[in-house]
N, C-alpha and C positions, 0 to 999 in steps of 0.2 A: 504493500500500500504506500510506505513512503519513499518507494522508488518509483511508483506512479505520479505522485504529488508533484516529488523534486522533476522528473521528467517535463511535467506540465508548465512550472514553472519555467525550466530550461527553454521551453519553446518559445511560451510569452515574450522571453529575452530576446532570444533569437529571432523572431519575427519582430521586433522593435513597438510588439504592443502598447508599453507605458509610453515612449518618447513619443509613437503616432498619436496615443488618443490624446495626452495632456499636451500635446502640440494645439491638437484641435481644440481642445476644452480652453487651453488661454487663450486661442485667434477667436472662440466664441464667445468669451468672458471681453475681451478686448471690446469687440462690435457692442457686446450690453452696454459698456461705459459709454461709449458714444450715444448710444439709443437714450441712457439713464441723463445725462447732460441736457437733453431736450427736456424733460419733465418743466416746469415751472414749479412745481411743491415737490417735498420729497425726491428730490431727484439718487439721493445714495439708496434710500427704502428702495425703489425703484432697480435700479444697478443692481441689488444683493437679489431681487426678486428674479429679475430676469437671468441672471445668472445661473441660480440655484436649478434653476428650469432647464436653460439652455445644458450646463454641465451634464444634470441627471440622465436628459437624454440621449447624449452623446457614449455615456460613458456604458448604459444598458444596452444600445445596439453596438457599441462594440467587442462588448460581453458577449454578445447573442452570434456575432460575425464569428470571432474567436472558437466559440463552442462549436457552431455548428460546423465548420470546417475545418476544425481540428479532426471532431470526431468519425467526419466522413473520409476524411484522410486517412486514418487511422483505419478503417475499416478498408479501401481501395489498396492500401499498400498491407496490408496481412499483418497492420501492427496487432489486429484484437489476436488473431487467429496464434499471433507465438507468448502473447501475454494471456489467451488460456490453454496455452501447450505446458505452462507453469502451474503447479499446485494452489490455483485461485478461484476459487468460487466466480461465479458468473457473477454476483451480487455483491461482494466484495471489491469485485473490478468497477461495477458500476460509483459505486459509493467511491471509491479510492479518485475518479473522475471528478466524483462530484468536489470531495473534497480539495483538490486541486485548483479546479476552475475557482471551489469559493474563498482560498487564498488567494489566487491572483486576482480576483474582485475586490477582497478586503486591502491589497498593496493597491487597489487602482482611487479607493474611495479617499485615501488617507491624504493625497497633493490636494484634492479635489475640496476637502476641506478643511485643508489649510490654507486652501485660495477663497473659501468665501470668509475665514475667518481675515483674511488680510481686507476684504474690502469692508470690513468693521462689523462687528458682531453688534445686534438690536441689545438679545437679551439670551441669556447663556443656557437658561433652562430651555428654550426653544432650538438652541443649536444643538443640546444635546439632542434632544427630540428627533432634530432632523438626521443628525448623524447616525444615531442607532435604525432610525427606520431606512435611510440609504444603505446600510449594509447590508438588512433584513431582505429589503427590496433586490439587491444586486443577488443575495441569496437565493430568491426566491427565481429571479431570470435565469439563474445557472439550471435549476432544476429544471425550468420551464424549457430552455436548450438542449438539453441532454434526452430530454423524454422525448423536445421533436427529431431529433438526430437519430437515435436510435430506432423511431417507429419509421421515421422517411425514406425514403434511398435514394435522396437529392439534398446536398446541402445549401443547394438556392430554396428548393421547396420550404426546407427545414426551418431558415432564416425568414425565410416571409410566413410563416406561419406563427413563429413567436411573434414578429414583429406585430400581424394583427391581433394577435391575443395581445399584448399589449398595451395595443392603442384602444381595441376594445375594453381592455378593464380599466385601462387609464378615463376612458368618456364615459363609463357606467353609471355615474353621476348624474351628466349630462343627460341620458338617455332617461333616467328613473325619472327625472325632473320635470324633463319636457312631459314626459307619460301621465305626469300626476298634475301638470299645471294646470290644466282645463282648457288650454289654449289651440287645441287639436279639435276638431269635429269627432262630434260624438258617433256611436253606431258600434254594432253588434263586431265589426270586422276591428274597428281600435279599441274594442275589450280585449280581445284578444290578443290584439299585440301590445297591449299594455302588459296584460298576465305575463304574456311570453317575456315581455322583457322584465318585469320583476323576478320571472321563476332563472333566467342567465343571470343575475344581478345576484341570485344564491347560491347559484353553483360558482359562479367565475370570482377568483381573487379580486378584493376591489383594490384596485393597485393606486386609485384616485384620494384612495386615505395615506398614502406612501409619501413621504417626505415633501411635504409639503411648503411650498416658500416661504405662506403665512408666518410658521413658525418661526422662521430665522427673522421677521420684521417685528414680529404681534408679539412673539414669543408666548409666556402662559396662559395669556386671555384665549388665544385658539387651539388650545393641546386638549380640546374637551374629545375624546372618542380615540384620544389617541393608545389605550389600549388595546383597541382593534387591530393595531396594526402587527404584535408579538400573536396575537393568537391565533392573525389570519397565515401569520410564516409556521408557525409547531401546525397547524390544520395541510397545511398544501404544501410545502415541501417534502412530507414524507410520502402525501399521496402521489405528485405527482413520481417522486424516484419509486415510487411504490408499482406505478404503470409502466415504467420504464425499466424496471427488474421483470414485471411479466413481459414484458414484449422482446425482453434481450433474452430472454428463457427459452423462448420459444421458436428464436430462430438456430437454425443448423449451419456448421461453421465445416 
């Protein structure tokens, strides 16, 4: 297991994973400062917000890119096929990935905030906030990667299937909101897709409770539900490696 880890690691290295994405994340941080200059009130609240946004996303599709094409890699060149030619459990191998991918997630979170604490921190109880839920979250994308990697047999498919889970659990919000506001035409056909979209809104991770910018501006006045967001990572991260041990079980090597 921790010569799968270190391997993992090794790669990140070697494909220049931290210098490309934190390249991207300061030329992204860069563009918010100039955006946040425009404000007329609040212009640093501002800056730390769009930052904190611009960053998170950046940093989970490159998690998601990473994953997916490492693993598909890995499977085209016969790397699984001689690391279970080894006395390792199929389930062991999965987990040993996981565990991998979510240190080099946890080495990619740590620049990332220490670059919004340089553009000045609101209030500290909200920065922890954010910082424990961006790990949980970059946790939870690792699992989300692996399980599509493993079920797909395309690591383009792979990568646009996290990405719209996602953006879909990122807008679930959005969607519940719109569903519930009254501002839709009524009828028997938008009951139903109201339902439909509350009953996806319980199955699907709500990732739109996940680090939130609020907190690094508002800090404690907005952390109200933020429990939600440790129980939604112990609920779906085990499920999802959970799907991704069956589906790796059941293929023949």
């Amino acid at each position: 297991m921790l010569t799968t880890i270190r391997y993992i690691l090794i790669t990140a290295i070697r494909d220049r994973l931290f210098v490309s994405l934190f390249g991207g994340i300061i030329l992204a941080v860069l563009i918010c400062i100039l955006l946040g200059q425009t404000a007329f009130l609040e212009s640093a609240q501002m800056t730390l917000s769009l930052s904190a946004g611009a960053a998170r996303l950046i940093l989970m599709i490159g998690l998601m890119v990473f994953a997916c094409f490492h693993i598909r890699q890995a499977f085209d060149s016969k790397e699984i096929d001689v690391m279970l030619s080894r006395p390792v459990s199929r389930q062991g191998l999965l987990l040993s990935y996981w565990l991998g991918f979510s240190l080099v997630a946890f080495l990619l979170t740590i620049p990332v905030l220490l670059l919004m604490a340089c553009l000045g921190v609101q209030d500290w109880l909200g920065y922890g906030a954010f910082a424990a839920s961006l790990v949980l979250e970059a946790m939870l994308v690792v699992a989300l990667s692996l399980f599509a990697s493993f079920a797909l047999r395309s690591a383009v498919s792979a990568f646009m299937g996290c990405l719209g889970f996602y953006v879909l659990s990122r807008m679930m919000a959005f969607f519940v909101m719109t569903s519930e506001s009254g501002l839709a035409s009524a009828g028997q056909q938008w009951s139903l897709l109201k339902n439909l979209l509350q009953g996806i809104s319980m199955l699907v991770p709500r990732l739109d409770m996940f680090s939130k910018s609020e907190w690094l501006v508002y800090g404690g006045d907005t952390l109200a539900g933020w429990q939600w967001v440790p129980l939604q990572a112990v609920i779906f991260i085990p499920l999802l490696l959970l799907a991704a041990i069956i589906d790796f079980r059941r293929k023949e090597f």
